[in-house]
C-alpha positions as protocol buffer text, in pm:
chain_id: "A"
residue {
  index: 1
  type: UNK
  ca { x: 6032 y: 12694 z: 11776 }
}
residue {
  index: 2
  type: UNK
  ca { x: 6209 y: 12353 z: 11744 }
}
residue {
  index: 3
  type: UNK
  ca { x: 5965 y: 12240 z: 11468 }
}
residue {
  index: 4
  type: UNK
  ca { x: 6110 y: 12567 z: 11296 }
}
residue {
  index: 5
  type: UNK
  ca { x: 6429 y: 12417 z: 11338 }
}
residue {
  index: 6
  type: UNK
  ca { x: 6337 y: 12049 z: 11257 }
}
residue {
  index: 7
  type: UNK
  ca { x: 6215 y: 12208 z: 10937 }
}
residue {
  index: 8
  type: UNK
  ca { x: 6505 y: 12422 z: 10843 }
}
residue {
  index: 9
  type: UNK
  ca { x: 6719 y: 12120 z: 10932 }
}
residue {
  index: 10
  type: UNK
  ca { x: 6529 y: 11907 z: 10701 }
}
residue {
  index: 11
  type: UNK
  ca { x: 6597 y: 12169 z: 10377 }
}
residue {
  index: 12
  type: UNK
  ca { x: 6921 y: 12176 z: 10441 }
}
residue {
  index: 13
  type: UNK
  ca { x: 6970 y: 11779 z: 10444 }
}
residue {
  index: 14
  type: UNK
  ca { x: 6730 y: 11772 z: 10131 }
}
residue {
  index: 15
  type: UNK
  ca { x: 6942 y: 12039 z: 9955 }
}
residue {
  index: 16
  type: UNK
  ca { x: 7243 y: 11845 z: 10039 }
}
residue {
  index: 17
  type: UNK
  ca { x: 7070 y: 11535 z: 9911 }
}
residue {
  index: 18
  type: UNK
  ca { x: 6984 y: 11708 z: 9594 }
}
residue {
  index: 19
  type: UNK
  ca { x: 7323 y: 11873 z: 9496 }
}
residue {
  index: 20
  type: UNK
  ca { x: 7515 y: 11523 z: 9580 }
}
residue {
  index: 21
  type: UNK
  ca { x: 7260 y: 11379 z: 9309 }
}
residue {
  index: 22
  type: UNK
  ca { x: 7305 y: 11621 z: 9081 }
}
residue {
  index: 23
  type: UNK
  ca { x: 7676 y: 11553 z: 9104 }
}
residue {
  index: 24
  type: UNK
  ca { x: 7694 y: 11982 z: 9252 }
}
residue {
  index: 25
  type: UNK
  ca { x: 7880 y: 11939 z: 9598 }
}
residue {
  index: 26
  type: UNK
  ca { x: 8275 y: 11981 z: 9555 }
}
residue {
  index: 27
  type: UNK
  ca { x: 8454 y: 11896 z: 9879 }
}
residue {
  index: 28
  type: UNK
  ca { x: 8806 y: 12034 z: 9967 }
}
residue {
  index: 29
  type: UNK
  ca { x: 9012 y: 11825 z: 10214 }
}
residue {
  index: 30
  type: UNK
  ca { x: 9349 y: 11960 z: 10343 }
}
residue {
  index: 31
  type: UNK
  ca { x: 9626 y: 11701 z: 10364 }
}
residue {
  index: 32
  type: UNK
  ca { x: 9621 y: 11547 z: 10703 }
}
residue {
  index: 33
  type: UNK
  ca { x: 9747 y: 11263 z: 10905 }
}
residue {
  index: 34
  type: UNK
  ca { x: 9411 y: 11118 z: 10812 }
}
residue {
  index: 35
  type: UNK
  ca { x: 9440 y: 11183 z: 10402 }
}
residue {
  index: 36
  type: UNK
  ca { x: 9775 y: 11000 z: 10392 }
}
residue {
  index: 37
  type: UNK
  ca { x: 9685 y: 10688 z: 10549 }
}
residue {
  index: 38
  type: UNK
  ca { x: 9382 y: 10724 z: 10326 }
}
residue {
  index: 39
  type: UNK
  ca { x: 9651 y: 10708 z: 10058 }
}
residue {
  index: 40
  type: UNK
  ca { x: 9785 y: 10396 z: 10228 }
}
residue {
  index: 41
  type: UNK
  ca { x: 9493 y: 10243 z: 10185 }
}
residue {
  index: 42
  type: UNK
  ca { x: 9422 y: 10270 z: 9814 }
}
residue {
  index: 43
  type: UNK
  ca { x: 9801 y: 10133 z: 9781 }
}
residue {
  index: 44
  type: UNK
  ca { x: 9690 y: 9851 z: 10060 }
}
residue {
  index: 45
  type: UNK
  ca { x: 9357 y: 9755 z: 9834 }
}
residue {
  index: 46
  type: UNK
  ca { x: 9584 y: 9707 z: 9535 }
}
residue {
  index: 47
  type: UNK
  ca { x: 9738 y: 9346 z: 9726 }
}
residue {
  index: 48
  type: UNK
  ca { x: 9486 y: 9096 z: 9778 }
}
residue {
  index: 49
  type: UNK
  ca { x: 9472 y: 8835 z: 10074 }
}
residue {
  index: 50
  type: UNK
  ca { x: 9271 y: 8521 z: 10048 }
}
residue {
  index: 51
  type: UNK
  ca { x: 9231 y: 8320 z: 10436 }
}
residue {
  index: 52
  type: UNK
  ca { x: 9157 y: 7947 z: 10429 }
}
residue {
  index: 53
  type: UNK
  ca { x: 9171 y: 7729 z: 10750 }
}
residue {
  index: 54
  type: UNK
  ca { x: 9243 y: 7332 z: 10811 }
}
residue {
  index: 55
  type: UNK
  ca { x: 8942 y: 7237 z: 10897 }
}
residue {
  index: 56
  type: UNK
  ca { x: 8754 y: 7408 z: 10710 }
}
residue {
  index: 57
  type: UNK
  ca { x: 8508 y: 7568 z: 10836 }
}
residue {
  index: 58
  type: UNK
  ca { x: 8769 y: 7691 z: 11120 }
}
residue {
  index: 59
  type: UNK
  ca { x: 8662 y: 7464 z: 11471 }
}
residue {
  index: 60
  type: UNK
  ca { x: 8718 y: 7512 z: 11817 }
}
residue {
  index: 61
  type: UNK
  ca { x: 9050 y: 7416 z: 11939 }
}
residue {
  index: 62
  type: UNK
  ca { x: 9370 y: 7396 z: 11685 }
}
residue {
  index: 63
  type: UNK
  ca { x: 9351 y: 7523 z: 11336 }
}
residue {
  index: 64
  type: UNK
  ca { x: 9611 y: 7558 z: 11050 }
}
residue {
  index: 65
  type: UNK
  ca { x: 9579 y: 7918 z: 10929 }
}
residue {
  index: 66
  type: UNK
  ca { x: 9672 y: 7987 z: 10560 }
}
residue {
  index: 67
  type: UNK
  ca { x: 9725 y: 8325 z: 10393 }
}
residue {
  index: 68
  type: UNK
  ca { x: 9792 y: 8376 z: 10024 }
}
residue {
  index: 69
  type: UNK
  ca { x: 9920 y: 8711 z: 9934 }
}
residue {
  index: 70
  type: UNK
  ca { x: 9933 y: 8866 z: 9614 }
}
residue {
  index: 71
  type: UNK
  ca { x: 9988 y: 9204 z: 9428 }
}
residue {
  index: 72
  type: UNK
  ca { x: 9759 y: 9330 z: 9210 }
}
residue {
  index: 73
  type: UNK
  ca { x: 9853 y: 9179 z: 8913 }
}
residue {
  index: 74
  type: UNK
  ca { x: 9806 y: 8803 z: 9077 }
}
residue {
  index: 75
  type: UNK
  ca { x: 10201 y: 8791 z: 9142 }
}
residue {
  index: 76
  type: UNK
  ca { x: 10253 y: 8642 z: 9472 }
}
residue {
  index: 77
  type: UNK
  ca { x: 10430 y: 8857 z: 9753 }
}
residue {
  index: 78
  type: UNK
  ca { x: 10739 y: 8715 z: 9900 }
}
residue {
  index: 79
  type: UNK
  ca { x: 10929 y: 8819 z: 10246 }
}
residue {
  index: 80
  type: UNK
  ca { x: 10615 y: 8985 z: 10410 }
}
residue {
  index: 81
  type: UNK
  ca { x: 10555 y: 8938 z: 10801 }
}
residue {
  index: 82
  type: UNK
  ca { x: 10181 y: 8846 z: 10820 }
}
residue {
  index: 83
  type: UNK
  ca { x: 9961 y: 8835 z: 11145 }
}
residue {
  index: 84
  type: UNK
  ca { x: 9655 y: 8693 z: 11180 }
}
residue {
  index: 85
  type: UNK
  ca { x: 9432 y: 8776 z: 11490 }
}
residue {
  index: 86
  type: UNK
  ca { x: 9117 y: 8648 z: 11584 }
}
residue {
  index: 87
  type: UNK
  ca { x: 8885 y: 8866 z: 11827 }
}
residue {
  index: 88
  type: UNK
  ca { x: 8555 y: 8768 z: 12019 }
}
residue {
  index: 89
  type: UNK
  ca { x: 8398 y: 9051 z: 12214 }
}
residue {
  index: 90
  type: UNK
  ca { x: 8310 y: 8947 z: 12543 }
}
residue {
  index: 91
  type: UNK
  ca { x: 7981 y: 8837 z: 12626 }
}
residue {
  index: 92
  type: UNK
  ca { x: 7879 y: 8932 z: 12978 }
}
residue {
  index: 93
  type: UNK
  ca { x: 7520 y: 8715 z: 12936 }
}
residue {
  index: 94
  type: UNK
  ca { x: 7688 y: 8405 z: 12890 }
}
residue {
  index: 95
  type: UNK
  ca { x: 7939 y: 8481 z: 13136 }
}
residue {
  index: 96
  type: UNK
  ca { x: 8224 y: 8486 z: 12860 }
}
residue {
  index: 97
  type: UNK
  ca { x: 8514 y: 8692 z: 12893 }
}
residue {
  index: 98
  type: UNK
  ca { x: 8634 y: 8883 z: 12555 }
}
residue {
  index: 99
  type: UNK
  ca { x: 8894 y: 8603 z: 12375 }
}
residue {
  index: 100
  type: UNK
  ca { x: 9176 y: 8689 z: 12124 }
}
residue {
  index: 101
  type: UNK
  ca { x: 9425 y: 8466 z: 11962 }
}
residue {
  index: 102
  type: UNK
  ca { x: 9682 y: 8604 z: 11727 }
}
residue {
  index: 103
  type: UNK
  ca { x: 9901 y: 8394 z: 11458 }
}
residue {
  index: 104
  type: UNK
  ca { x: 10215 y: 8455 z: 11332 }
}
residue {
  index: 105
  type: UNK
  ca { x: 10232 y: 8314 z: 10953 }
}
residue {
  index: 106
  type: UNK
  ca { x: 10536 y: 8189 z: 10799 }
}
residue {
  index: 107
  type: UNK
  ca { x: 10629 y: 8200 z: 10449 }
}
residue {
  index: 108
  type: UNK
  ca { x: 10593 y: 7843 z: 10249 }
}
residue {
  index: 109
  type: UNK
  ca { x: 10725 y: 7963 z: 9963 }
}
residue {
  index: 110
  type: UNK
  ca { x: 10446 y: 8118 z: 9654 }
}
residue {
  index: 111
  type: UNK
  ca { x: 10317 y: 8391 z: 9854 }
}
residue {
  index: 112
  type: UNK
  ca { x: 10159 y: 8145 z: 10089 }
}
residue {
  index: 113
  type: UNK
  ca { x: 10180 y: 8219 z: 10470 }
}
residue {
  index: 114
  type: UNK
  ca { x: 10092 y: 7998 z: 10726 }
}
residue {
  index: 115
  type: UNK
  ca { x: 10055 y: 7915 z: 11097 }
}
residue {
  index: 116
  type: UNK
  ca { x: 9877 y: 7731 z: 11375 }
}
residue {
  index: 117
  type: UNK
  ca { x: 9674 y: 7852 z: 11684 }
}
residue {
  index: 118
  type: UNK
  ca { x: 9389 y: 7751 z: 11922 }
}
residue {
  index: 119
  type: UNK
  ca { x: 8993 y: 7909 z: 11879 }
}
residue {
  index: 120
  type: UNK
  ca { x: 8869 y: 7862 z: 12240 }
}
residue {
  index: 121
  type: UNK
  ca { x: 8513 y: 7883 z: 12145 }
}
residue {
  index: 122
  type: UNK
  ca { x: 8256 y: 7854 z: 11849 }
}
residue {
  index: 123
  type: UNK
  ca { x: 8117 y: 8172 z: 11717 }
}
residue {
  index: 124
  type: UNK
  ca { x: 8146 y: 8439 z: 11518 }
}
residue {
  index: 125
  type: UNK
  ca { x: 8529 y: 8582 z: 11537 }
}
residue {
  index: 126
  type: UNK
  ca { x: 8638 y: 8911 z: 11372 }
}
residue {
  index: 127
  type: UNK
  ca { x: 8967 y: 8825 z: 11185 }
}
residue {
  index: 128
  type: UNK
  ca { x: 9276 y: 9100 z: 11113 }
}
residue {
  index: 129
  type: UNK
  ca { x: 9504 y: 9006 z: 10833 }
}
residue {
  index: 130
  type: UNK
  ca { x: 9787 y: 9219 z: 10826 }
}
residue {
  index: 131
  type: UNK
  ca { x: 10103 y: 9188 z: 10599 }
}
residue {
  index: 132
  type: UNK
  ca { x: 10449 y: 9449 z: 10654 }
}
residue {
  index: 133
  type: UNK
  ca { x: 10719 y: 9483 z: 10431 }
}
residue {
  index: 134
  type: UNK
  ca { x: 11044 y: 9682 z: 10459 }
}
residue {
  index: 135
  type: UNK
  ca { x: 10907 y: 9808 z: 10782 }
}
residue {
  index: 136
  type: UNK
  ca { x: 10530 y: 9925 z: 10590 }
}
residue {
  index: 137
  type: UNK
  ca { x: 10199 y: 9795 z: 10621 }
}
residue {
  index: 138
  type: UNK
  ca { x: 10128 y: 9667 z: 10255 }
}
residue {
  index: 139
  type: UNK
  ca { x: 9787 y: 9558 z: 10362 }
}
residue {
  index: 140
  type: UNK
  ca { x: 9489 y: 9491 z: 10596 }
}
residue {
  index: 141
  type: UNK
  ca { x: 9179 y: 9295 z: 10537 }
}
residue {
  index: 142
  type: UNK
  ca { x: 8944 y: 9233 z: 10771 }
}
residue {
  index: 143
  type: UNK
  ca { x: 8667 y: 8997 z: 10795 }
}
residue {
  index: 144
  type: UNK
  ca { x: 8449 y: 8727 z: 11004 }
}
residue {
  index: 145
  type: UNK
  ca { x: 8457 y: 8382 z: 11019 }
}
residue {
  index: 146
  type: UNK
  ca { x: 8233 y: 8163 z: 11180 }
}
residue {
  index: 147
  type: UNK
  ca { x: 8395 y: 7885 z: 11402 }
}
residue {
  index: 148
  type: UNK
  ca { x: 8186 y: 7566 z: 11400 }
}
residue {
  index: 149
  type: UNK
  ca { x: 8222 y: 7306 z: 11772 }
}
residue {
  index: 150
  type: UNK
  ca { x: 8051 y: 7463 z: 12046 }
}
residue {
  index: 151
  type: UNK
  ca { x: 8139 y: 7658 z: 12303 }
}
């Protein structure tokens, strides 16, 4: 009986498979909480953000954070509040507790935000650029960067 059901399971998925490639599935979505920040999003991925750090690569300890903002024509974006955090999961095998700095950026004129904060380890650090205007996110970007200096 379940290989009856493995097997009907596994038509379905190929059907699926084969109208998507065929360009035959039509999906319907109801406007939701969901669907408008969806919306947000294509409006966030129209500004671009572009992270460099002094030193480069980042190191443990201090680093200058820079943020350059712009809209989607290249035009820089002026009077946005931009945060920068840096994340580390925890790592209960080394005996490292999770770590999380977060940067407020200034403006220095161009589109160019910056600010200064302390990396307590090496690693790999999951980074969360976000810029507000007029109360609004007008973007997020998030990435990785790779801290160089040992633990």
């Amino acid at each position: 009986m379940k290989s009856s059901f493995a097997v009907k399971i596994l038509f379905l998925l190929a059907a699926v498979a084969l109208s998507a490639a065929l360009g035959k599935i039509t999906i319907c979505a109801q406007t939701s909480p969901a669907s408008k920040q969806n919306q947000s999003s294509r409006t966030q991925k129209q500004a671009q953000i572009v992270l460099t750090t002094d030193p480069s690569p980042a190191q443990k300890g201090r680093n200058t954070v820079r943020v350059k903002l712009t809209n989607e024509a290249g035009r820089p974006i002026e009077g946005a509040q931009v945060s920068i955090t840096f994340f580390m999961p925890a790592m209960p095998s080394m005996g490292m507790a999770a770590m999380k700095t977060v940067i407020k950026a200034t403006s220095k004129g161009g589109g160019i935000y910056e600010g200064k904060g302390d990396l307590r380890s090496a690693g790999r650090w999951q980074v969360t650029i976000a810029a507000h205007q007029g109360g609004k996110t007008i973007v997020t970007k998030r990435l990785t960067v790779n801290v160089t200096g040992g633990m």
